[in-house]
C-alpha positions as CSV (number, residue, x, y, z in Angstrom):
1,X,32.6,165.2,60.1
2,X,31.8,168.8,61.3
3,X,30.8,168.9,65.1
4,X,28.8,172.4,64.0
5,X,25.9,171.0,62.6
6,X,22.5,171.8,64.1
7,X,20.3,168.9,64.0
8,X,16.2,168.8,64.3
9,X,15.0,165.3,65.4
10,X,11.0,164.6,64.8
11,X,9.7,162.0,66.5
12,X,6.3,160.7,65.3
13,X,3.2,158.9,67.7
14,X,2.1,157.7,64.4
15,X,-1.5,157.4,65.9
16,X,-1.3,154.8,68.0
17,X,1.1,152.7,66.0
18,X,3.9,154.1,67.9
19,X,2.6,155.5,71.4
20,X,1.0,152.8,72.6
21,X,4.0,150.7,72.8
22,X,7.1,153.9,73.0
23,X,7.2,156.8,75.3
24,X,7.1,159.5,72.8
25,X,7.5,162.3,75.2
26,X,10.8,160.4,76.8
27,X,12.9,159.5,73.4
28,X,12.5,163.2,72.2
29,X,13.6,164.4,75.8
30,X,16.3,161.8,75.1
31,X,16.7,163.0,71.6
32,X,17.1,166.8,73.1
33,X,20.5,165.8,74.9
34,X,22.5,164.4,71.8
35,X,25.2,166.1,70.5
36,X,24.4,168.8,67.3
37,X,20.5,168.7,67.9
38,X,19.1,171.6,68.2
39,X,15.9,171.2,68.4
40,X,13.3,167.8,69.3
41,X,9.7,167.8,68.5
42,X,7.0,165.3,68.6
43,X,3.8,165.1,66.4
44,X,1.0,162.6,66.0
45,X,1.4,162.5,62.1
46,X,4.7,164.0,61.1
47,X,3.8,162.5,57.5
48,X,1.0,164.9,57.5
49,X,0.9,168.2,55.8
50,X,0.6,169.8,59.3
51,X,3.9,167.8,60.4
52,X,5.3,168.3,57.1
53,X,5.3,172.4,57.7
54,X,6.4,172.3,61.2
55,X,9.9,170.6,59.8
56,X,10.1,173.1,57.0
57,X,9.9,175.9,59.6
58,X,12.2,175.1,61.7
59,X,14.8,174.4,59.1
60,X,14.4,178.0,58.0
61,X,14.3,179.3,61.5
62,X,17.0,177.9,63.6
63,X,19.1,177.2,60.3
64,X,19.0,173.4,60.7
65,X,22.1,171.5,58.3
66,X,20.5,168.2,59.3
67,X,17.2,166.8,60.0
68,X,16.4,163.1,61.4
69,X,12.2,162.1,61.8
70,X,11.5,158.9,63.7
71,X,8.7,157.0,62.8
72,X,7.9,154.2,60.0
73,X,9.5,152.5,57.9
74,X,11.9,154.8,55.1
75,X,9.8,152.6,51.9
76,X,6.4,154.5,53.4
77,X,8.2,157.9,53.6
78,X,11.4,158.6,53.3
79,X,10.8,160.4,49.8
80,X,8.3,162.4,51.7
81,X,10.9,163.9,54.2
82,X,13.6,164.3,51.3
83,X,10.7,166.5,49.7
84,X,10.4,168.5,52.7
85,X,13.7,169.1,52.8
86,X,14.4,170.2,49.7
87,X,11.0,172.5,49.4
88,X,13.2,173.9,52.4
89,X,15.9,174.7,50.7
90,X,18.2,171.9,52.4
91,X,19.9,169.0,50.3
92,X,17.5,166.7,50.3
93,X,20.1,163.7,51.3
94,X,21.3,165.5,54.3
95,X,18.1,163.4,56.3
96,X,17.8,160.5,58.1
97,X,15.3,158.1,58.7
98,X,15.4,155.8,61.5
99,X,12.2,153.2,61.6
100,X,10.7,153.1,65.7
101,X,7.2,151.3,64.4
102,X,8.2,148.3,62.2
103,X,11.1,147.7,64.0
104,X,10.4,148.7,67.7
105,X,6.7,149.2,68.3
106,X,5.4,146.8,66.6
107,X,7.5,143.5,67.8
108,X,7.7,144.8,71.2
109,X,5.3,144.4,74.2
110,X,7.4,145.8,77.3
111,X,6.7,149.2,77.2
112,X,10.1,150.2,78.6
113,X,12.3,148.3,76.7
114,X,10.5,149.3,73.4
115,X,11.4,152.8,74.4
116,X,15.2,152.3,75.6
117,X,15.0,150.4,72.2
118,X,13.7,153.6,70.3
119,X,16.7,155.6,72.0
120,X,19.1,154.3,70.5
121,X,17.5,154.1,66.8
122,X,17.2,157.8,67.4
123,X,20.8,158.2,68.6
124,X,22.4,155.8,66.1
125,X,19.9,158.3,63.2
126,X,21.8,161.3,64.7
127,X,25.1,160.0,64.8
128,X,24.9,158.8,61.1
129,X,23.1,161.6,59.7
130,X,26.4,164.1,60.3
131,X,28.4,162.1,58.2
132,X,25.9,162.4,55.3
133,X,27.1,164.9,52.6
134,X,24.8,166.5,49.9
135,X,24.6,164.9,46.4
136,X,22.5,165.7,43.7
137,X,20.4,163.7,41.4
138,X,21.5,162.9,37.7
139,X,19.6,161.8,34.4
140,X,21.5,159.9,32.6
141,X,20.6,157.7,29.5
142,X,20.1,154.4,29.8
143,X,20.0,151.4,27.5
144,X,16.3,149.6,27.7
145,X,17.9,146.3,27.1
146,X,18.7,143.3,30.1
147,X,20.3,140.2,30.3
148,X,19.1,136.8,32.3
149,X,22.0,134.8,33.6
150,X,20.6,131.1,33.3
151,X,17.8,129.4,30.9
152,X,16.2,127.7,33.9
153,X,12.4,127.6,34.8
154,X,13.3,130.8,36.4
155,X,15.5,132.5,34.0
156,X,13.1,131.4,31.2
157,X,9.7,132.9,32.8
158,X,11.8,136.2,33.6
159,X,13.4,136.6,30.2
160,X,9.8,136.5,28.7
161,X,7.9,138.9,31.1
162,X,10.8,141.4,30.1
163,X,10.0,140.5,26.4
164,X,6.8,140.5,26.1
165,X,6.9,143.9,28.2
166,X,8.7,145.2,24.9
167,X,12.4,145.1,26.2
168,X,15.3,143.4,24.4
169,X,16.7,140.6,26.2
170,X,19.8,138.9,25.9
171,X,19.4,135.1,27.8
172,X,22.7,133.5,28.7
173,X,22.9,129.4,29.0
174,X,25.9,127.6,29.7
175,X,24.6,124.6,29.2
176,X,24.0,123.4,25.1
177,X,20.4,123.3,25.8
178,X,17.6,125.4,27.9
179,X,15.7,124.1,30.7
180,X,17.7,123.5,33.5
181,X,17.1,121.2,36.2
182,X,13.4,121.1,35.4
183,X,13.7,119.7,32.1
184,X,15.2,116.4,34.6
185,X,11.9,115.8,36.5
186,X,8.9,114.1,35.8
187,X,6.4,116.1,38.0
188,X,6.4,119.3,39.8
189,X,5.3,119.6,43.5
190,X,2.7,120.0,45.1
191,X,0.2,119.6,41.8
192,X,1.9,116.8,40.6
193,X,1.9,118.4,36.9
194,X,4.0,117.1,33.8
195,X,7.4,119.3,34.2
196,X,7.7,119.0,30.2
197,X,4.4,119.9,29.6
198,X,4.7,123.4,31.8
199,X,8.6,123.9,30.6
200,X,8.5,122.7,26.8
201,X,6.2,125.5,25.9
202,X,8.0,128.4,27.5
203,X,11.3,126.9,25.8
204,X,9.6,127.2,22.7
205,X,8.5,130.3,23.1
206,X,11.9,131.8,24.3
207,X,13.7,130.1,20.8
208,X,10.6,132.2,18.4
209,X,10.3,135.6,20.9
210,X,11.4,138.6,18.9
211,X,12.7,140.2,21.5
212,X,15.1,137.2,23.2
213,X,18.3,136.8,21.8
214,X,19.5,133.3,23.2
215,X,22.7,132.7,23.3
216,X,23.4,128.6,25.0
217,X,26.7,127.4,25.3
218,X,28.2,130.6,26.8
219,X,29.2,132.3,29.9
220,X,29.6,135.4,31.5
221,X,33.8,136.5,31.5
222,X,33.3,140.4,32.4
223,X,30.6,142.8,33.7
224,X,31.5,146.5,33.8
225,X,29.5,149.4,34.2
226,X,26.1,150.7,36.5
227,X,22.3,149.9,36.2
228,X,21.0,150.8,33.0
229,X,24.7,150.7,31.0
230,X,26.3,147.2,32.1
231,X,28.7,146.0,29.2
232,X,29.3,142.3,29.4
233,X,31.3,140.2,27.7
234,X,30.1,136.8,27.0
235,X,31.5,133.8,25.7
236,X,30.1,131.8,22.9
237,X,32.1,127.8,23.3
238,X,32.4,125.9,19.9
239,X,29.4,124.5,18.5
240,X,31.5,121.6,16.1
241,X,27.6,121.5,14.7
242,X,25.8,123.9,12.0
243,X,22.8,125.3,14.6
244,X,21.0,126.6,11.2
245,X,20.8,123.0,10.0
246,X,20.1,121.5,14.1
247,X,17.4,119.6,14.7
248,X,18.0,118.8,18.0
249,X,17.3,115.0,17.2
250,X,20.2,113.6,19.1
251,X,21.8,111.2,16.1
252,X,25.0,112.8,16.2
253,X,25.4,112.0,19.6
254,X,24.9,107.7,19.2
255,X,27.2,107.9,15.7
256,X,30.0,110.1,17.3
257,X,33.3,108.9,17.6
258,X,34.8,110.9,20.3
259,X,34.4,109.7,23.4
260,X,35.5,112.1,26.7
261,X,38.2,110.9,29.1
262,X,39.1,112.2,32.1
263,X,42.8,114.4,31.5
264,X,44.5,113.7,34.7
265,X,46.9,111.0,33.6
266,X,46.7,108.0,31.3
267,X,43.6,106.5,32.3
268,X,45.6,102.7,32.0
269,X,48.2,103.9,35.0
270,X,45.1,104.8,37.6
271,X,44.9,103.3,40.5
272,X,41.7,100.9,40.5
273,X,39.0,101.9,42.6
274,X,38.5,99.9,45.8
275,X,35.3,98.8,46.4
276,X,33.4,96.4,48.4
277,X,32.0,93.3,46.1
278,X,28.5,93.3,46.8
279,X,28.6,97.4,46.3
280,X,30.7,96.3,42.8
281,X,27.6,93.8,42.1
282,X,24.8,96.4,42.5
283,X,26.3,99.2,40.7
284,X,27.1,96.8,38.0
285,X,23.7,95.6,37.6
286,X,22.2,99.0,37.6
287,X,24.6,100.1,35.0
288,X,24.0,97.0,32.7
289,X,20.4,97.8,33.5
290,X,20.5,101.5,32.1
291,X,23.0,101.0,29.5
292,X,20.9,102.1,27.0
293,X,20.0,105.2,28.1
294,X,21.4,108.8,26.5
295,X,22.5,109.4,30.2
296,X,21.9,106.7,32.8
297,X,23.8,108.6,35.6
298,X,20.7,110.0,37.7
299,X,18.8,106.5,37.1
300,X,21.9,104.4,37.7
301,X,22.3,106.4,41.3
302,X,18.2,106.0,42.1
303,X,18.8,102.4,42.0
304,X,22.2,102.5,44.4
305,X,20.5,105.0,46.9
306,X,17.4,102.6,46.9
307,X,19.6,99.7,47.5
308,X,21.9,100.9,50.4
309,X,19.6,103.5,51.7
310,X,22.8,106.0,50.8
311,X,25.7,106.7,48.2
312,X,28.9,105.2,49.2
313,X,31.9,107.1,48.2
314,X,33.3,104.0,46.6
315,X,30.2,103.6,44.7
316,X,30.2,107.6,43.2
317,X,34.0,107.0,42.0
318,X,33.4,103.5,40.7
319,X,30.5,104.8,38.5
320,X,32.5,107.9,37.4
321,X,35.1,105.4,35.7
322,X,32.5,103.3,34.7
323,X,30.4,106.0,33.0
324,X,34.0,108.2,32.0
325,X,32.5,111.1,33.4
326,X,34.1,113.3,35.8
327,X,34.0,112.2,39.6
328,X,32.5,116.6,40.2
329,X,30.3,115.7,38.0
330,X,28.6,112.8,39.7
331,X,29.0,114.5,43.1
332,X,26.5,117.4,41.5
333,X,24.0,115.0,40.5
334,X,24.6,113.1,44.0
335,X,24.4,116.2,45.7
336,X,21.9,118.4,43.9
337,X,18.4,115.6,44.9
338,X,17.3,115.8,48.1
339,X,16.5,112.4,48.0
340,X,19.8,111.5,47.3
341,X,22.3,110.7,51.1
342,X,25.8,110.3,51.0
343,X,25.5,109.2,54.9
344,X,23.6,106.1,55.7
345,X,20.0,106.5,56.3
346,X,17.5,104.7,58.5
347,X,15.1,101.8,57.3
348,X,12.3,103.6,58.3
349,X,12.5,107.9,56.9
350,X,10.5,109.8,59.0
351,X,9.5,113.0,57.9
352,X,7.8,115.9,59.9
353,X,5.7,118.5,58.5
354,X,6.7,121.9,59.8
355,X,4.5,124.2,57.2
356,X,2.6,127.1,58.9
357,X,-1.1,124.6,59.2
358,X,1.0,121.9,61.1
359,X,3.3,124.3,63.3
360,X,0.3,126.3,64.4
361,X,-1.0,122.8,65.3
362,X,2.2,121.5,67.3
363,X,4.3,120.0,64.4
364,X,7.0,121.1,66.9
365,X,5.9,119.2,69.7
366,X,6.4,116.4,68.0
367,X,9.3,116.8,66.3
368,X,10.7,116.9,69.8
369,X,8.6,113.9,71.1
370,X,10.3,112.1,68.2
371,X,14.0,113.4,68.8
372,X,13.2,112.3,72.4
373,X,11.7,108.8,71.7
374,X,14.9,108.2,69.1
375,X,17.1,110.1,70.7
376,X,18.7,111.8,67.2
377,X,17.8,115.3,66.2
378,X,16.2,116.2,62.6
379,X,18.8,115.0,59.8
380,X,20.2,112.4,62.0
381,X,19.9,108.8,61.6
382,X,19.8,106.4,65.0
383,X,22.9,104.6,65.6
384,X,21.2,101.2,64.9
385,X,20.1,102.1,61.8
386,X,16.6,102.0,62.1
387,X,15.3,105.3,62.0
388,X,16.2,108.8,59.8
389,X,14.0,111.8,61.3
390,X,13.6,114.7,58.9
391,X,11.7,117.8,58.0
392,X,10.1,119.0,55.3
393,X,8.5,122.2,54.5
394,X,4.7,121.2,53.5
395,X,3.6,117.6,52.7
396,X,0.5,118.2,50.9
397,X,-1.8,117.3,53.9
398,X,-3.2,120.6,55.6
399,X,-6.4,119.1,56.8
400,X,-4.6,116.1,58.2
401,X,-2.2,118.3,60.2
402,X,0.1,117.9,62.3
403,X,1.3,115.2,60.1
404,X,4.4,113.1,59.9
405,X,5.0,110.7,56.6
406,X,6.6,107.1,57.6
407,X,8.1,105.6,54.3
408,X,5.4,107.2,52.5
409,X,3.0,106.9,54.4
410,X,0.6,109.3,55.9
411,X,0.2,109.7,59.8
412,X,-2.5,112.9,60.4
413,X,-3.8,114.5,63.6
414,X,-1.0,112.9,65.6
415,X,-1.0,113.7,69.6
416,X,1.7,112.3,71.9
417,X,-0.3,109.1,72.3
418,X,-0.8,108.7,68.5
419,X,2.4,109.0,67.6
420,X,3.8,106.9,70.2
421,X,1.4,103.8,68.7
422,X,2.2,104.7,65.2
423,X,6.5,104.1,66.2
424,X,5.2,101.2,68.1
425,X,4.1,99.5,64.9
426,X,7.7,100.0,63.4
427,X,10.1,99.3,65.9
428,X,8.1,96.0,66.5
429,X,8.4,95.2,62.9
């Protein structure tokens, strides 16, 4: 770092957006006492052309090496200042921004502290900007191709805005088949739509786009390179099926004779799984009761957690040997639904809506009145079992807010008083 360098500092009153809140006048007689500036000036619009000229003379007449402007935020106007710069003949990265509106003006109210505040982005702007050294810009070619990591909901709507926008796009699945975790629902929240009928089409649409190569049953093993020329080397697994001749109908699946077993150790030397025998009965049932399904595991779990209230530990490994799949794998399913537990949860789930309607309207008040009255915080379960206090993020209900659900059902406009009669009603039950 060179201890030479002759610094200009601009601060700006941006209007009012700045000076009603900072003392201008005292961060650039702050400024003026740094080390390496030269010279502090304050405008009411540095973005302005007016502004704009008084930087670009004064880096031609004290010689400046460095320039610093505070005001807004760099994404307004930090291109603008680089300009300047370089119109000036000075390397247009040899400036620094520091941001005294967005970040200081604007979520301050004590006058004084907003300005001590604005201080030190100024000093910590000088400070930085002599270890900036000037670079210059490059063209270089670039390929107009990308590649989507994952055939989700996501990955599937991104992969064909970038199509149809005319780019080439490679879509990478490690899973046999697109979809994701959406292609496992029934509905979507909060509409309540068909899943299959907003994902199936898009699926479809990926498999005939022109412009999507898909490429399922592969992963990522290498990325090297920069934005614009990444080479990546992906992984295609075996297929053991001719995809030209796929139908996707799922025969081969029943009338295959390879079955998957776990590969650590002969499954006939295993320890048994310990489990309680009316947890042995339920999971049992459930799994005779699914057994006909492709994959019962999600429904076979629904049934368990809607039994117990939770998952049991025993329960996850006994239906992993049941089901021959690994005990990771179950865990991912187990751990993947919210309204899956693998701690015990209350009779009653009591859920509290903290979306913007019902914390503008005191969803937080109750919360606490709750955590008081039950005397658990949200995520917590009371110790005799009878209550599990949770939040949620919207329930649906804006015009009934502040609103709490009690085993699905709704409890709107609550006050103190209301809610206490509403837990009333349960703990009496």
């Amino acid at each position: 770092m060179n201890n030479d360098e002759r610094i200009g500092v601009y601060i700006c009153h941006c209007g009012t957006n700045i000076a009603q809140t900072v003392d201008v006048a005292a961060v650039a007689d702050f400024a003026r006492t740094l080390p390496g500036v030269v010279v502090t000036k304050e405008y009411k619009y540095m973005c302005s052309s007016p502004g704009q000229e008084l930087i670009k003379k004064d880096i031609a007449d004290h010689q400046l090496t460095r320039v610093v402007v505070s005001s807004c935020s760099p994404l307004m106007h930090e291109i603008t200042f680089r300009n300047v710069c370089e119109d000036a003949g000075l390397n247009r990265f040899l400036f620094q921004m520091s941001n005294i509106r967005e970040q200081c003006s604007w979520v301050h109210m004590d006058h004084e502290k907003a300005t001590e505040k604005a201080k030190r982005l100024v000093a910590a702007a000088v400070r930085r900007v002599k270890h900036h050294r000037p670079m210059e810009e490059r063209e270089v070619a670039v390929q107009p191709k990308a590649m989507v990591v994952g055939a989700g909901i996501a990955g599937i709507e991104a992969a064909l805005k970038m199509a149809d926008a005319g780019k080439k796009v490679y879509l990478v699945e490690r899973e046999p088949s697109i979809g994701g975790h959406m292609a496992k629902f029934d509905k979507t929240f909060p509409t309540l739509d068909c899943a299959a009928c907003i994902l199936t089409p898009k699926m479809v649409a990926v498999g005939q786009h022109k412009n999507i190569e898909l490429m399922t049953y592969s992963e990522i093993e290498h990325v090297a390179g920069y934005v614009g020329n990444f080479k990546v080397k992906v992984r295609r697994k075996a297929r053991y099926v001719d995809e030209k001749k796929c139908t996707g109908c799922g025969q081969c699946m029943t009338r295959c004779p390879v079955q998957y077993r776990p590969t650590n150790g002969d499954a006939r030397r295993r320890v048994p799984v310990e489990i309680r025998p009316e947890l042995k009965v339920a999971v049992d049932k459930a799994l005779d009761l699914h057994r006909h399904e492709r994959a019962p595991l999600i429904s076979v779990l629904q049934d368990i957690n809607l039994e117990f209230r939770y998952l049991p530990p025993e329960a996850l490994k006994y239906i992993s040997r049941r089901l021959g799949l690994p005990l990771s794998r179950v865990y991912h399913v187990a751990t993947f639904y919210t309204a899956f537990s693998l701690t015990p949860r209350g009779e009653h789930a009591v859920k509290v809506c903290v979306g913007t309607s019902c914390h503008i309207r005191g969803a937080q008040r109750l919360l606490d009145a709750l955590g008081e009255r039950l005397e658990i915080k949200a995520g917590e379960t009371t110790k005799d079992l009878k209550f599990t206090l949770e939040t949620v993020n919207c329930l649906g209900a804006c015009a009934l807010s502040p609103v709490i659900v009690i085993d699905g059902k709704y409890h709107g406009n609550l006050n103190r008083s209301k809610l206490e009669k509403v837990l009333k009603r349960y703990t009496q039950e």
